[in-house]
MDAnalysis code that builds the backbone (N, CA, C; Angstrom):
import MDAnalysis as mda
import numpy as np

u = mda.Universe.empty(528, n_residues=176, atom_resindex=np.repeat(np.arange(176), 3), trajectory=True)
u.add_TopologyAttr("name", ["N", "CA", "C"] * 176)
u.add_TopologyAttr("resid", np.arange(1, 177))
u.add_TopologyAttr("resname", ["UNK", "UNK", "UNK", "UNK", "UNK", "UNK", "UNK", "UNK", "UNK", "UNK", "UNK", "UNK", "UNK", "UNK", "UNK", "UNK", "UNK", "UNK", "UNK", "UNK", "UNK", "UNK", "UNK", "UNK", "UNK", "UNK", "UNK", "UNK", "UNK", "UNK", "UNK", "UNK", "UNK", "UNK", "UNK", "UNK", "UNK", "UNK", "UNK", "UNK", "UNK", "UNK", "UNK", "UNK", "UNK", "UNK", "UNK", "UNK", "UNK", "UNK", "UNK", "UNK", "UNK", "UNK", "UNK", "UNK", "UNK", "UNK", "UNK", "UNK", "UNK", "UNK", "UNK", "UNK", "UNK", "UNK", "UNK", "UNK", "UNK", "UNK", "UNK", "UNK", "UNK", "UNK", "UNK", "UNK", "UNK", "UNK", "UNK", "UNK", "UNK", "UNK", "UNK", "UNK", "UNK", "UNK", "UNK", "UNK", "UNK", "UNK", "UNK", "UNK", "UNK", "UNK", "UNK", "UNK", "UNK", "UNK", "UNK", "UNK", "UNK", "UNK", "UNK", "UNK", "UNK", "UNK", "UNK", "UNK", "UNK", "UNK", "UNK", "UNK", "UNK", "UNK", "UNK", "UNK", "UNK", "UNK", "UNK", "UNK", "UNK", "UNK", "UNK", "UNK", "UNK", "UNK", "UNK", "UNK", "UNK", "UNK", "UNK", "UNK", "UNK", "UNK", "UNK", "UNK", "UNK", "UNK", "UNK", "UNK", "UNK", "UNK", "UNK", "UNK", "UNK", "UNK", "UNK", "UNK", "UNK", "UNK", "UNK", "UNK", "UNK", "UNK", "UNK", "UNK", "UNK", "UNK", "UNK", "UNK", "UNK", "UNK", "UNK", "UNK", "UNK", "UNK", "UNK", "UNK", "UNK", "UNK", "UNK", "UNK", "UNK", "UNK", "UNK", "UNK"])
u.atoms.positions = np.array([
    [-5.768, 2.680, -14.204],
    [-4.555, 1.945, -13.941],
    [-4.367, 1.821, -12.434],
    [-3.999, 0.801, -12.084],
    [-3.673, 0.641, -11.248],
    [-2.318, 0.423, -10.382],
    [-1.361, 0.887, -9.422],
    [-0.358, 1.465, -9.020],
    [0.074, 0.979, -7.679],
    [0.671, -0.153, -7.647],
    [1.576, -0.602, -6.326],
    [2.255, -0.315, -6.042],
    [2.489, 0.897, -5.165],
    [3.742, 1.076, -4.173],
    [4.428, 0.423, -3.060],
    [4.981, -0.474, -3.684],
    [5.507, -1.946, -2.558],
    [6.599, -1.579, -1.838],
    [6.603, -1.783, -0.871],
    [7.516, -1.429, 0.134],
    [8.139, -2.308, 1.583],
    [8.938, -3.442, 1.044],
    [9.281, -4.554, 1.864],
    [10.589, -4.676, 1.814],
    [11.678, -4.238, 2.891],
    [12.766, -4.200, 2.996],
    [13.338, -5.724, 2.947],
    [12.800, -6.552, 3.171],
    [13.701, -7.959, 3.016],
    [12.536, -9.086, 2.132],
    [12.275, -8.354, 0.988],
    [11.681, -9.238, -0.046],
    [11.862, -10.926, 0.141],
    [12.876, -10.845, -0.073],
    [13.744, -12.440, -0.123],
    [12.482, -13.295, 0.946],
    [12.363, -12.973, 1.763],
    [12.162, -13.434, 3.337],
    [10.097, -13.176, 3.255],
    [9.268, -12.490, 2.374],
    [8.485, -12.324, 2.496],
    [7.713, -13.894, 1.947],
    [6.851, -14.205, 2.971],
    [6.084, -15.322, 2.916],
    [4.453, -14.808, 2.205],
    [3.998, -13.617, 2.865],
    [2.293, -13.198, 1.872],
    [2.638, -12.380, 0.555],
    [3.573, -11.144, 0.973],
    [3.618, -10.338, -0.016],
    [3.749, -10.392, -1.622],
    [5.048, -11.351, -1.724],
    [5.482, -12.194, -2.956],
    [4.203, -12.693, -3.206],
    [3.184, -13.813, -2.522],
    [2.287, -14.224, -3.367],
    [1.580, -13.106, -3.898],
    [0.709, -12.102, -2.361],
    [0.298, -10.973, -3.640],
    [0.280, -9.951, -4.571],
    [1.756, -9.233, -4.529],
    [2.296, -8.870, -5.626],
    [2.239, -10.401, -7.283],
    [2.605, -11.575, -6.886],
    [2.563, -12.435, -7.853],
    [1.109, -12.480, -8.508],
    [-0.546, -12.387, -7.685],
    [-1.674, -12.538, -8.256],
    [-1.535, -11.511, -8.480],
    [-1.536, -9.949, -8.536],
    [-1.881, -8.447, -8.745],
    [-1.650, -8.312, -10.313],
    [0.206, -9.281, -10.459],
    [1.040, -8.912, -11.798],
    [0.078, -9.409, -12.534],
    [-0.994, -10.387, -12.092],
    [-1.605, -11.513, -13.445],
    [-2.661, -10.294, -14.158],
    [-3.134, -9.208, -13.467],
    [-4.477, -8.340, -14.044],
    [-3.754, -7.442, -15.213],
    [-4.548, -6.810, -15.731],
    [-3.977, -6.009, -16.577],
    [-4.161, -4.430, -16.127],
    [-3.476, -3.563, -16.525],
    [-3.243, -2.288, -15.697],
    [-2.643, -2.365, -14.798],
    [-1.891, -3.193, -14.039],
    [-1.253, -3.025, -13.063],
    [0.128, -2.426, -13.195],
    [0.965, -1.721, -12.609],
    [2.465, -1.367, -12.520],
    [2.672, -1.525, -11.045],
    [3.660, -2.346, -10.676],
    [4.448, -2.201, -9.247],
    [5.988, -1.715, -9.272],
    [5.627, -0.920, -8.536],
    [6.937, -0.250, -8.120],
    [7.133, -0.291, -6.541],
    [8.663, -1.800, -6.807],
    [9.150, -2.112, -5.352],
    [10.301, -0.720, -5.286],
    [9.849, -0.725, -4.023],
    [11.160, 0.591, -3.658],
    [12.494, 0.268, -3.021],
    [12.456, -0.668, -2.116],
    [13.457, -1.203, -1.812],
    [13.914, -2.050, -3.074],
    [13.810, -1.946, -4.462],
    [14.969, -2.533, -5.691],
    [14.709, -1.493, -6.266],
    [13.857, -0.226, -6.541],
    [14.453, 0.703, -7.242],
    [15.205, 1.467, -6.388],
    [14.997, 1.815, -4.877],
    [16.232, 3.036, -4.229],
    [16.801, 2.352, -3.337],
    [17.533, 1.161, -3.327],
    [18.890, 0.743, -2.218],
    [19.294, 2.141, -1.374],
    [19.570, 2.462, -1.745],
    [20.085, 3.693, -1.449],
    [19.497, 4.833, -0.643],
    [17.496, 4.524, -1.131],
    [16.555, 5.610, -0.295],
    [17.016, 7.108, -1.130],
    [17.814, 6.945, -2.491],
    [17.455, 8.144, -3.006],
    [16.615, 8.318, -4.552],
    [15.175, 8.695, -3.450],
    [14.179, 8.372, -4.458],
    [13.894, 9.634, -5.746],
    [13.608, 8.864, -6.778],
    [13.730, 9.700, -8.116],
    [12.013, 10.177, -8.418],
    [11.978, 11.429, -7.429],
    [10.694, 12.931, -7.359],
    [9.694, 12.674, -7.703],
    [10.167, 12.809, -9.407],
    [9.569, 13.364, -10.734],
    [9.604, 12.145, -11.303],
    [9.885, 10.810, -11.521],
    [9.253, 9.345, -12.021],
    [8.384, 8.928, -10.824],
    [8.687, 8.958, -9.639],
    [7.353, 8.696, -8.843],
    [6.314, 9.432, -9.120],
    [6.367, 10.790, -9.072],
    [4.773, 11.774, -9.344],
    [4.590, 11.543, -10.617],
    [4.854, 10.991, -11.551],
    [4.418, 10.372, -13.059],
    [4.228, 9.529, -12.540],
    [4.273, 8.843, -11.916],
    [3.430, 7.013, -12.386],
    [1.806, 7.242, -11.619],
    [2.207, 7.905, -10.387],
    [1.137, 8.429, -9.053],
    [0.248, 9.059, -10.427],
    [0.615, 10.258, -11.429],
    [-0.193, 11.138, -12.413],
    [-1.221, 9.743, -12.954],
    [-0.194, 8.364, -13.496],
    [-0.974, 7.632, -14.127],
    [-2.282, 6.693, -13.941],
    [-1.680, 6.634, -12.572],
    [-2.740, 5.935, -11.571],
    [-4.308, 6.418, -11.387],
    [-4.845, 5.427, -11.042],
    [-6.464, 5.598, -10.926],
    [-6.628, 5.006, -9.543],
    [-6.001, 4.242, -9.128],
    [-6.241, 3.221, -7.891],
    [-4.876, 3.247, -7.558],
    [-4.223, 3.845, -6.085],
    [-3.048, 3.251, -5.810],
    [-3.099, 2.822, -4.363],
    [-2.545, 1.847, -4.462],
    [-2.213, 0.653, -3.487],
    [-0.676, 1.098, -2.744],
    [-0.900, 1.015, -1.300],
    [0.666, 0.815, -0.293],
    [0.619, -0.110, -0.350],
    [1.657, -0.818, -0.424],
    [2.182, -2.366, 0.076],
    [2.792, -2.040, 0.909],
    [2.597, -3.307, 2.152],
    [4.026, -3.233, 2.891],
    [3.976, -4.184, 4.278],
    [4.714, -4.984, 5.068],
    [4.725, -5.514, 5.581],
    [4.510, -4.392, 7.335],
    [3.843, -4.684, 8.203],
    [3.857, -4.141, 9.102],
    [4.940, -4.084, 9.668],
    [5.812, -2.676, 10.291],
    [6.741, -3.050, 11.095],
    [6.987, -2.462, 12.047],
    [6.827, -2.475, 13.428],
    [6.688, -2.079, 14.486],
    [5.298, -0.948, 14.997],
    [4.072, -1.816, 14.409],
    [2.994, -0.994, 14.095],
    [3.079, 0.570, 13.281],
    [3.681, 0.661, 12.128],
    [4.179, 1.307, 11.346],
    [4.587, 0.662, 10.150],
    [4.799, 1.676, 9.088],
    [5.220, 1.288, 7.681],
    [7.037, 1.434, 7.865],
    [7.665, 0.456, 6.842],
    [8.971, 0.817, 6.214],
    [9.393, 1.983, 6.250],
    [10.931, 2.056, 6.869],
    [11.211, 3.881, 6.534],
    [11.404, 3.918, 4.898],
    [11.659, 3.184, 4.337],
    [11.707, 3.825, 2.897],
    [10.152, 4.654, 2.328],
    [9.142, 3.943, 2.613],
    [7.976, 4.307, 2.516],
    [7.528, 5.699, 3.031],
    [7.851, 5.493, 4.596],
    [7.845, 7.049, 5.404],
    [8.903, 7.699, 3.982],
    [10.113, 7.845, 3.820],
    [10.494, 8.887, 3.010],
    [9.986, 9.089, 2.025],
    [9.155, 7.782, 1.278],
    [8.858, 8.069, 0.041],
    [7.616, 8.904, 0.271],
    [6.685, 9.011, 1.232],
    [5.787, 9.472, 1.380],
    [6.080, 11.241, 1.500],
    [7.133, 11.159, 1.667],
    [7.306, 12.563, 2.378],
    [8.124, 13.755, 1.388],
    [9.079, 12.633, 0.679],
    [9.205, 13.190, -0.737],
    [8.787, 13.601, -1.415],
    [7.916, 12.444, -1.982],
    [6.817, 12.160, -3.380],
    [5.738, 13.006, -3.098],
    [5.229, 13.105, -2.316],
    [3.797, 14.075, -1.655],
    [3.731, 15.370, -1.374],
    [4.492, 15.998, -2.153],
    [4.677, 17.913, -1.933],
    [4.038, 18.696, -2.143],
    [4.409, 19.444, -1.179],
    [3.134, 20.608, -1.189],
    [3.757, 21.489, -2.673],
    [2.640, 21.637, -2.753],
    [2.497, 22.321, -4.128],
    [2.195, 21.170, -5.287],
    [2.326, 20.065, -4.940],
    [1.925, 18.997, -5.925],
    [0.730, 18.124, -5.566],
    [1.158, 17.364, -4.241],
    [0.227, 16.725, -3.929],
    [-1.272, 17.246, -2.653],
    [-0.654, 18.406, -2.066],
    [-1.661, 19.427, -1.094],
    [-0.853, 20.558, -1.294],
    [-1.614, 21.227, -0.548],
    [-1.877, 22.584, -0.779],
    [-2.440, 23.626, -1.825],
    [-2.684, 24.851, -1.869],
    [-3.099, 25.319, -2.599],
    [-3.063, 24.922, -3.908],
    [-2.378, 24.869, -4.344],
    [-2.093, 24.072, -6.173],
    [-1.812, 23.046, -5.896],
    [-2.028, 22.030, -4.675],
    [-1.399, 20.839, -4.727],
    [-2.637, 19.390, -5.148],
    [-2.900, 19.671, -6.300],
    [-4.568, 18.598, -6.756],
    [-3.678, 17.612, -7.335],
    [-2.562, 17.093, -7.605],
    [-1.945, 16.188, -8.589],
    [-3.082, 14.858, -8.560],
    [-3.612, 14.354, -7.131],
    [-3.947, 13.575, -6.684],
    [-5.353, 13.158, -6.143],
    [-6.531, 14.603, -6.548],
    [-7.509, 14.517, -6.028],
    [-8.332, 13.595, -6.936],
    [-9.293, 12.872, -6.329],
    [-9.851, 12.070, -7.178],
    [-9.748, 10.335, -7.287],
    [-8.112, 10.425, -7.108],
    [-7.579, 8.907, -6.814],
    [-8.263, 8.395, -5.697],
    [-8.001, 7.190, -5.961],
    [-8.221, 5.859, -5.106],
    [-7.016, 5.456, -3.983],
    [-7.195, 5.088, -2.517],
    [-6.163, 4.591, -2.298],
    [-6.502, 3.736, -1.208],
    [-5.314, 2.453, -1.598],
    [-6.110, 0.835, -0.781],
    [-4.353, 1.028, 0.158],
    [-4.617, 0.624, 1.496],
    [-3.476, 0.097, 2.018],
    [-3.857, -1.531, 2.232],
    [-3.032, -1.977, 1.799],
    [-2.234, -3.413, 1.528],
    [-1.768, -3.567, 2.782],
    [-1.770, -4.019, 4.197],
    [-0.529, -4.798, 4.892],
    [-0.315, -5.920, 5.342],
    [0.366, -6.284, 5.483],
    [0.557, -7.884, 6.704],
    [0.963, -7.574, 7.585],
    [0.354, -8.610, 8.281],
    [1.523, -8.401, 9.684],
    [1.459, -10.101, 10.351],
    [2.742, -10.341, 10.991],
    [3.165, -11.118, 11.490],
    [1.807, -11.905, 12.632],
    [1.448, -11.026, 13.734],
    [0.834, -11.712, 14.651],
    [-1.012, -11.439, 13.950],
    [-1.800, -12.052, 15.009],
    [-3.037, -11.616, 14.635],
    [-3.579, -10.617, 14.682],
    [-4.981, -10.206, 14.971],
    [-5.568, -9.369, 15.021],
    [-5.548, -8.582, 16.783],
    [-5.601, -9.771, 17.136],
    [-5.818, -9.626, 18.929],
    [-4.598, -9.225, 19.552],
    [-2.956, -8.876, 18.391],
    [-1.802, -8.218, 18.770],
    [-2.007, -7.043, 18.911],
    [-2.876, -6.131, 18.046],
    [-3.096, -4.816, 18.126],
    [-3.818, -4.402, 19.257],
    [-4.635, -5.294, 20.340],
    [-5.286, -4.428, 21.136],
    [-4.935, -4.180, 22.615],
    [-3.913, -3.296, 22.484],
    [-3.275, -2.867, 23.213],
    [-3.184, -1.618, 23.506],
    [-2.671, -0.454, 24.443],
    [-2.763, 0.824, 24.807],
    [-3.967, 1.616, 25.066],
    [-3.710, 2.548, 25.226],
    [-5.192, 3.511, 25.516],
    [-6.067, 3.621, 24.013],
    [-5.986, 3.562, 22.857],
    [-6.892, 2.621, 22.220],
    [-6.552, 1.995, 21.119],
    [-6.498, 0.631, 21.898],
    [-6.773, -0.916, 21.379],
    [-7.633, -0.601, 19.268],
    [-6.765, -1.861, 19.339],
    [-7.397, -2.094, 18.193],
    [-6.314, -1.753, 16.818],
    [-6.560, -2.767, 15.629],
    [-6.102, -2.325, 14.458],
    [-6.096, -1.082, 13.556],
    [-7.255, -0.601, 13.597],
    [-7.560, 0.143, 12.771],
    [-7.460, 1.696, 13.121],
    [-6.602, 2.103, 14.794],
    [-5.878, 2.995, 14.705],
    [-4.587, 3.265, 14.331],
    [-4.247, 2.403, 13.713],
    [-2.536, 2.416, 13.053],
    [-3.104, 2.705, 11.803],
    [-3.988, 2.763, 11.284],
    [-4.547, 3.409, 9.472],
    [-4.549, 4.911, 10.068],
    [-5.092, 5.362, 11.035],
    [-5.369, 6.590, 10.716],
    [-4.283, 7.930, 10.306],
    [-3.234, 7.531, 10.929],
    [-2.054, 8.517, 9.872],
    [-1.984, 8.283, 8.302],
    [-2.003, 6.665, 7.741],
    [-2.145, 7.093, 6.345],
    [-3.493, 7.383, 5.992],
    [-4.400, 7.422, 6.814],
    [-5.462, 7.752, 5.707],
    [-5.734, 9.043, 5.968],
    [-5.317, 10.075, 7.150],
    [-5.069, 11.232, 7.300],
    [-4.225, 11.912, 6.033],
    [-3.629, 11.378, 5.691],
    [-2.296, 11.409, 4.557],
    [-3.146, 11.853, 3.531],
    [-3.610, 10.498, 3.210],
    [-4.553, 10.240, 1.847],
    [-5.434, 11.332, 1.892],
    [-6.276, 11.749, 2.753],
    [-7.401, 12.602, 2.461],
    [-6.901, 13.878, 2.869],
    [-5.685, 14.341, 3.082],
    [-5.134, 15.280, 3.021],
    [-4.814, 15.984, 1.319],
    [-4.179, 14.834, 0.628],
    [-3.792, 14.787, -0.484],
    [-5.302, 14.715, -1.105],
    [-6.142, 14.749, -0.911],
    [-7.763, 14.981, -1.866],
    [-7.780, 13.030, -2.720],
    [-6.946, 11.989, -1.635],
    [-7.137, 10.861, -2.661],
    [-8.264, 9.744, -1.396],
    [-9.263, 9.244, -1.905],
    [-10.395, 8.867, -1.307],
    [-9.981, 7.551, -0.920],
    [-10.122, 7.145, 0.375],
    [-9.719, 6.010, 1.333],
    [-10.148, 5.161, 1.027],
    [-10.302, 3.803, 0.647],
    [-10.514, 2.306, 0.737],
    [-10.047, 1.827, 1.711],
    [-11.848, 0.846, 1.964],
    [-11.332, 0.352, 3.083],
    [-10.113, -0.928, 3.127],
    [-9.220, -0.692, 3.924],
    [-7.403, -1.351, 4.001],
    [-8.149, -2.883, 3.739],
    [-7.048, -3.518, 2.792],
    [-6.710, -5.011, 2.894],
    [-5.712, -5.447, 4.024],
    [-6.113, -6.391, 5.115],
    [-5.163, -6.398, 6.091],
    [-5.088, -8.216, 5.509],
    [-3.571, -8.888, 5.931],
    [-3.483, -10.182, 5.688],
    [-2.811, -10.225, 7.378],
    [-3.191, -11.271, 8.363],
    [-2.972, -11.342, 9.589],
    [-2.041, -12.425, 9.246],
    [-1.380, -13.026, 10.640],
    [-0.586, -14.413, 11.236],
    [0.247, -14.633, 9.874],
    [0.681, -13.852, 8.831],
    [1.527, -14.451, 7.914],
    [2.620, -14.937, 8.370],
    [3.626, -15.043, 9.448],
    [4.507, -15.638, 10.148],
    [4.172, -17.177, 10.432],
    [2.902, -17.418, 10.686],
    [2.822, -18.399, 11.399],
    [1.484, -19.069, 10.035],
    [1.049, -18.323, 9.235],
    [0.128, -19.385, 8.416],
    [0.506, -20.371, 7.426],
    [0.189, -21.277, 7.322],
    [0.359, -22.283, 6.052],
    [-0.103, -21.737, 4.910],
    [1.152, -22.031, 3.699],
    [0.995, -22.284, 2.615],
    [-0.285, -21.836, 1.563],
    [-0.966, -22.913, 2.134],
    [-2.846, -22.758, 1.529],
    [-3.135, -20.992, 1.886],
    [-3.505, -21.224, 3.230],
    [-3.887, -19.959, 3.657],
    [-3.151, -18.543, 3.369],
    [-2.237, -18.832, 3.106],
    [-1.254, -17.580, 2.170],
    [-2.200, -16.871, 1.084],
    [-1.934, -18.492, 0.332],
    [-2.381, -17.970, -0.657],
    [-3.994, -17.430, -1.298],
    [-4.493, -18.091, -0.298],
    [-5.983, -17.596, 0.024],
    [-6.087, -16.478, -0.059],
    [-5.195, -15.674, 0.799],
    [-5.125, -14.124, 1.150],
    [-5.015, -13.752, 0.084],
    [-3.837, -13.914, -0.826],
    [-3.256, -12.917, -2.345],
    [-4.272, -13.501, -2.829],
    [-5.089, -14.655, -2.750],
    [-6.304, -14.714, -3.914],
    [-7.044, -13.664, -3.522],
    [-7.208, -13.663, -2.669],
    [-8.809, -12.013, -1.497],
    [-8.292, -10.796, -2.243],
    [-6.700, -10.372, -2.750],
    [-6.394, -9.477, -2.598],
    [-6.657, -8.925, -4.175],
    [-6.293, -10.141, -4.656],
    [-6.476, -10.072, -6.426],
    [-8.051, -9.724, -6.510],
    [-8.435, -10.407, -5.811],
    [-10.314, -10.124, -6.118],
    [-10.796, -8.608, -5.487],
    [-10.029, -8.274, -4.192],
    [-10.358, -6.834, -4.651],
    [-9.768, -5.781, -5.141],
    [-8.760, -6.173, -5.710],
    [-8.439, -5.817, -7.073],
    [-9.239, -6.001, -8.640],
    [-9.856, -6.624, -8.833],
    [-10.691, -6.958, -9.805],
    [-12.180, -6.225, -9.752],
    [-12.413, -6.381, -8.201],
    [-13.998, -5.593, -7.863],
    [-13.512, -4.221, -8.373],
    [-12.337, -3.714, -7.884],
    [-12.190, -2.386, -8.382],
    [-12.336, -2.334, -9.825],
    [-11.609, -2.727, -10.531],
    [-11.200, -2.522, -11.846],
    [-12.707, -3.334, -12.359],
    [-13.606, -3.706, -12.126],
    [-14.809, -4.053, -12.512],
    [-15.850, -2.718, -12.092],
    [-15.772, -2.400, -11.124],
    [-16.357, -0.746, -10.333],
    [-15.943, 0.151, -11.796],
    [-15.125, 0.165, -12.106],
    [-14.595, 1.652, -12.979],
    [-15.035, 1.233, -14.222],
    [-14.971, -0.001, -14.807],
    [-15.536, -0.253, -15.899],
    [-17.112, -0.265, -16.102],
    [-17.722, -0.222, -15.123],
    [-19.033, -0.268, -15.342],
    [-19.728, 0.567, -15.101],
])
């Protein structure tokens, strides 16, 4: 099964995400769980998150980039949902074994990230995937969707098509 943890504070307003949450819903096995419409509030419910995480085989972050960082709902949910004694530490295996893809967009391109003492995209993964392989759940390499601010239509949807398909490679990987 597969397990979207979506995490986009102003849904309404999302131009990539909506499409690929919309191709993901079409597979079978999928469950998404948006957090910003189940916790307004940010008071997230423990013990139905670590059940769905139990059900999962493949779980996916969603989330729109935001200020080279994830959503604070996400940061909490991460920090909640992920307890020691459940998800690390000594008895903490809930999670070893899983799969985990980060999903993001972000507004500008690729050539926004290369900036500071070191440049580049793919040091803003390394806290969640520090996360992930903390928790014993094995890294995939990230789906990134670039310029969603500024792309057309077509090219949107291009992306949630890329995203559905590696979604499918997976769920074709486990079946075979």
């Amino acid at each position: 099964m597969i397990l979207i943890i979506y995490a986009h504070p102003y849904p309404q307003h999302s131009h990539a995400n909506k499409r690929m949450l919309d191709q993901a819903s079409t597979l079978d096995s999928v469950e998404i769980r948006s957090l910003y419409q189940r916790y307004p509030d940010f008071n997230i419910d423990i013990a139905a998150e670590q059940a769905a995480l139990s059900r999962a085989d493949l779980i996916v972050w969603q989330h729109p980039m935001q200020w080279y960082s994830m959503p604070p709902l996400l940061k909490l949910w991460i920090d909640k949902v992920l307890s020691h004694g459940w998800a690390y530490g000594h008895e903490g295996t809930a999670l070893r074994g899983k799969e985990l893809l980060w999903a993001v967009t972000t507004g500008g391109s690729n050539h926004h990230f290369d900036i500071g003492a070191y440049p580049g995209f793919d040091v803003l993964a390394q806290p969640l995937q520090a996360t992930a392989l903390y928790c014993g759940l094995q890294w995939l390499e990230p789906f990134v969707m670039h310029d969603t601010f500024v792309s057309a239509d077509e090219t949107l949807e291009a992306g949630a098509q890329r995203f559905k398909q590696r979604l499918v490679d997976w769920q074709e990987r486990q079946d075979g």
